[in-house]
C-alpha positions, 0 to 999 in steps of 0.5 A: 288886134281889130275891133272885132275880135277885141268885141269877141273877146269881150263878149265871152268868147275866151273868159280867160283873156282881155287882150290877146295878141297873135303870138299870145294865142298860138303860144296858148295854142302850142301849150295845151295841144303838148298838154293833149288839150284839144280845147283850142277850136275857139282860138285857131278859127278866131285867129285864123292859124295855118297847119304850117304855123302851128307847126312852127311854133312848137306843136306836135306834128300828131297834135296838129294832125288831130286837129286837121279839119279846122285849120286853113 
């Protein structure tokens, strides 16, 4: 992880993590949009996931779809 988002990370960006790797965070990601959580903004642009990854690891085609206009 580089020094910027281990600062945003930090400074209160996601409270909930000190350290977050990739795969933590699109696992993170997957879990809550199963769970209909559409609270997952913050994670997809600070990481930078794709539709096609999201996809991949597990997420609804309609969740991924609901969240559209955010992903590369």
């Amino acid at each position: 992880m580089g020094k910027a988002k281990k600062r945003s990370l930090h400074l209160g960006i996601n409270d909930r993590f000190s350290k977050l790797s990739r795969q933590e965070a699109l696992d993170t990601v997957v879990e809550k949009l199963n769970n209909g959580d559409s609270d997952v903004f913050a994670l997809v642009t600070l990481f930078g996931f794709s539709a096609e990854e999201i996809l991949e690891a597990g997420a609804s085609y309609e969740a991924v779809a609901g969240i559209g206009s955010i992903l590369l």
